[in-house]
C-alpha positions in Angstrom: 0.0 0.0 0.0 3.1 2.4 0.9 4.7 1.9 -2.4 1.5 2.2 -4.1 0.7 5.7 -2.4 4.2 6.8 -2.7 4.5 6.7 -7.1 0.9 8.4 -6.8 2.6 11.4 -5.1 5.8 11.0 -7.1 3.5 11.7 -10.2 1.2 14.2 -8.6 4.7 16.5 -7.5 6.4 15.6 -10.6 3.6 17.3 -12.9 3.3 20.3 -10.5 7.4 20.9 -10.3 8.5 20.3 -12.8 7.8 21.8 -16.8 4.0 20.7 -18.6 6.3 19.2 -20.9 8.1 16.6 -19.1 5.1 15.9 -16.3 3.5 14.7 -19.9 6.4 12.6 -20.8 6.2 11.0 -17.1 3.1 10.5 -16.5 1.5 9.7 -20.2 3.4 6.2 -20.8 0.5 4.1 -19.4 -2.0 6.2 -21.8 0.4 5.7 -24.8 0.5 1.6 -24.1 -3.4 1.9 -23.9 -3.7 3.7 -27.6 -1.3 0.6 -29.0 -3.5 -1.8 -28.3 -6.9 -0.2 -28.9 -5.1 0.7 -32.4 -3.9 -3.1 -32.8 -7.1 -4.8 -32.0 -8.6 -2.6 -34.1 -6.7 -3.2 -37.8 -6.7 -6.7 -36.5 -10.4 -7.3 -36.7 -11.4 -5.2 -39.9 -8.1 -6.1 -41.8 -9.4 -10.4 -41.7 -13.2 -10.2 -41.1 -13.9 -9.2 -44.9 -11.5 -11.3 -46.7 -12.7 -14.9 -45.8 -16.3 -13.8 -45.9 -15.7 -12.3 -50.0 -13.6 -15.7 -50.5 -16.6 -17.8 -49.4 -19.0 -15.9 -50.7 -17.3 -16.2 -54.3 -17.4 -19.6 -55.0 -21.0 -19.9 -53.6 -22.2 -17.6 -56.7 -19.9 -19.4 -59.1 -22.0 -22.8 -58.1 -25.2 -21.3 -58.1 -24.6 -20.2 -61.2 -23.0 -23.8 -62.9 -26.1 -24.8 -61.7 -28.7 -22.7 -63.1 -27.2 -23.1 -66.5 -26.9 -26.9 -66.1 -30.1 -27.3 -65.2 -32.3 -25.3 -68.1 -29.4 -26.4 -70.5 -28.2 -29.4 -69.3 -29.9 -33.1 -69.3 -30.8 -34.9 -72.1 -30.4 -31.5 -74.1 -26.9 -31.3 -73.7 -26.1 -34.6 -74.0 -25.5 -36.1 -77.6 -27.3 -39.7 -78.1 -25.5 -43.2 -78.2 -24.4 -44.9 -81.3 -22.3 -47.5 -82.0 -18.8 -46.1 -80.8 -20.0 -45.3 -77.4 -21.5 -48.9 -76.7 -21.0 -52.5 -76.5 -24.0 -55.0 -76.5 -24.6 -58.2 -74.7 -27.8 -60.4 -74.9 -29.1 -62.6 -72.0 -32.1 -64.3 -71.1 -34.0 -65.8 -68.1 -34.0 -69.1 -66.3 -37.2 -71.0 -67.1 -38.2 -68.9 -69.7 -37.9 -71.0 -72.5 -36.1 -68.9 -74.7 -39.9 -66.3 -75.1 -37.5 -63.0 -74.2 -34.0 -61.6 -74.8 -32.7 -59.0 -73.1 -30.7 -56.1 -74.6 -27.8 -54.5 -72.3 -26.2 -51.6 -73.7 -22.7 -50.5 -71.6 -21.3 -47.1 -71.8 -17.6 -47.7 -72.2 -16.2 -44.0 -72.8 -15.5 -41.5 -70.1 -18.8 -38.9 -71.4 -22.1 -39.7 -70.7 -24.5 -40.4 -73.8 -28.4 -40.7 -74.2 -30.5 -43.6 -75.6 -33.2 -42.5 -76.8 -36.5 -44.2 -77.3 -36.5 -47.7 -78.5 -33.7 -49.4 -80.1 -34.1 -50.6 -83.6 -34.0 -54.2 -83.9 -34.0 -56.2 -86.7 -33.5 -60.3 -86.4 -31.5 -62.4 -89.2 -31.3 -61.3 -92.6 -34.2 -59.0 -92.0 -33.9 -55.8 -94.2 -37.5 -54.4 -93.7 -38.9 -52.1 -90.9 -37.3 -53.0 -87.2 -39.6 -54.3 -84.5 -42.5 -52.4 -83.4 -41.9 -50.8 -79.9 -44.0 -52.3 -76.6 -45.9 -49.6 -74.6 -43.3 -49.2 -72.2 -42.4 -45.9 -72.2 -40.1 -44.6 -68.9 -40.4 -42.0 -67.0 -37.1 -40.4 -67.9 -34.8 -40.6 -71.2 -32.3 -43.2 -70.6 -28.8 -41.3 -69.9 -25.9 -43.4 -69.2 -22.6 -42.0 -67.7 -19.2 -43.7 -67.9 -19.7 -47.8 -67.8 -23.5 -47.3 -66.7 -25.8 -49.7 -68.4 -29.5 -49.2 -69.8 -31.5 -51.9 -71.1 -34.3 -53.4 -73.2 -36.1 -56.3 -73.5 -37.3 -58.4 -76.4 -40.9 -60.3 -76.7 -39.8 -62.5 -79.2 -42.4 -65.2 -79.3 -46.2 -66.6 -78.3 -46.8 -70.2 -77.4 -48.4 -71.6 -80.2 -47.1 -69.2 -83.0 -45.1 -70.1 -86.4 -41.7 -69.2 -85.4 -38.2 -69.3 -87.1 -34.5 -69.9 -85.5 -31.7 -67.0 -85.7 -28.6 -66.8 -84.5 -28.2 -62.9 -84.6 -30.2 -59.5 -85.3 -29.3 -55.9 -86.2 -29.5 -52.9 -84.0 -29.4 -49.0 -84.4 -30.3 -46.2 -82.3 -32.7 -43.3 -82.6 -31.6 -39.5 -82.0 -34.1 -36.9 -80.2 -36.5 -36.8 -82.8 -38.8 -40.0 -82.5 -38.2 -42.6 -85.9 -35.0 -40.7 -86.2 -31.9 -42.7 -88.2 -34.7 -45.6 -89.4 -33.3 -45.7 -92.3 -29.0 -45.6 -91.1 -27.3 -48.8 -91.7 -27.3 -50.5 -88.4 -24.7 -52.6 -86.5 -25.0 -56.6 -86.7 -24.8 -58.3 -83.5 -24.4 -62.2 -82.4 -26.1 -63.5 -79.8 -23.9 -64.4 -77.0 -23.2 -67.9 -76.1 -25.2 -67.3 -73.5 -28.1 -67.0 -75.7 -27.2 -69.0 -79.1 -29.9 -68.8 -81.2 -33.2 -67.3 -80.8 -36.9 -68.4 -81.9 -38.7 -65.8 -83.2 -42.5 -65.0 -83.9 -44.1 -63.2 -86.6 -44.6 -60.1 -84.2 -41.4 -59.4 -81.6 -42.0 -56.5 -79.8 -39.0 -54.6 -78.1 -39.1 -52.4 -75.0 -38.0 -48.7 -74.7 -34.5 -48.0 -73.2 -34.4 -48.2 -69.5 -31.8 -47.8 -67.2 -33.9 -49.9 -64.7 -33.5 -53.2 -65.1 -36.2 -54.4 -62.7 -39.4 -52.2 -64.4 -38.0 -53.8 -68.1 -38.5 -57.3 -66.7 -41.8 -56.1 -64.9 -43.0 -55.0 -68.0 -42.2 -58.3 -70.0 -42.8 -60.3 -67.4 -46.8 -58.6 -66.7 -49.9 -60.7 -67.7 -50.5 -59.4 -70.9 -47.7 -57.3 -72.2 -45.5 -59.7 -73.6 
């Protein structure tokens, strides 16, 4: 408490003895140390606050906006439809099925994504005339396959009791945007896998649209009435 008391009065005699200018110079160090640190704190806090919120801030408007011009733009409108290069083709069927139904599995082997559209155009044997006619299975959304995605579509290839012929391969193409697009473009001759072999076919195949679900093609071909 002495020591206290005693620099109180040191100060107190010191700024009435002594010149205005040095009492200042003695007694104004603790008010100097005070404006450092106010001024510190201060840069400090306004200097870092903005940049970090403009930085996140940024990028959030740059996605926003990728996005709004993917989505009006984007989809099945920006994306160009499947042929031949972008696909290989295998053929399977189902246990117990006695050879009535092929199915069609179409595997995106490139590194961009491509768009079946419609029905695929399917022609059996030598046949040279119109393809298939389609089945009334359309999807609920255009079949777009990405990098080693598949999309499918099955094959009612025969009716118990019907006159029927054996084949060992067919022909397929593949439609643009436009419905009954590229009918008439040469299309790519396929064999049957070994799986498969040969085929029996009616005098009225039908073949599914493309579907990237496998289960709602076999649903369809599979439904009392619809194969």
């Amino acid at each position: 408490m002495r020591t206290v008391r005693k620099s109180w009065k040191t100060c107190t005699l010191g700024a009435v003895a002594v010149a205005a200018l040095l009492s200042s110079a003695a007694c104004d160090s603790g008010g100097a140390d005070q404006g450092k640190s106010t001024t510190a704190s201060g840069a400090a806090t306004p200097s870092g606050t903005p940049s970090p919120a403009g930085t996140t801030a940024r990028p959030g408007g740059s996605e926003g906006t990728a996005g709004a011009s993917q989505s009006p733009g984007g989809g099945s409108t920006a994306i160009a439809a499947c042929n031949d290069n972008d696909l290989s083709i295998d053929t399977s069927g189902w246990r117990q099925d006695s050879g009535q139904h092929l199915l069609i599995t179409a595997t995106n082997f490139t590194d961009k994504a491509c768009t079946l559209y419609h029905y695929p155009y399917v022609r059996f044997g030598t046949d040279i005339g119109d393809p298939i006619a389609p089945t009334d299975s359309k999807p609920r959304a255009v079949a777009t396959i990405g990098p080693k995605e598949k999309a499918y579509a099955g094959v009612s290839v025969f009716r118990a009791g019907q006159q029927t012929r054996t084949v060992t391969s067919f022909s397929l193409g593949y439609q643009d945007r436009a419905p009954g697009s590229n009918r008439d473009v040469a299309s790519l001759d396929i064999r049957l896998s070994d799986e498969v072999g040969s085929l029996t076919v009616g005098p009225n195949p039908r073949v599914t649209y493309w579907n990237t679900d496998l289960r709602a093609v076999e649903d369809f071909l599979f439904r009392s009435g619809n194969s």
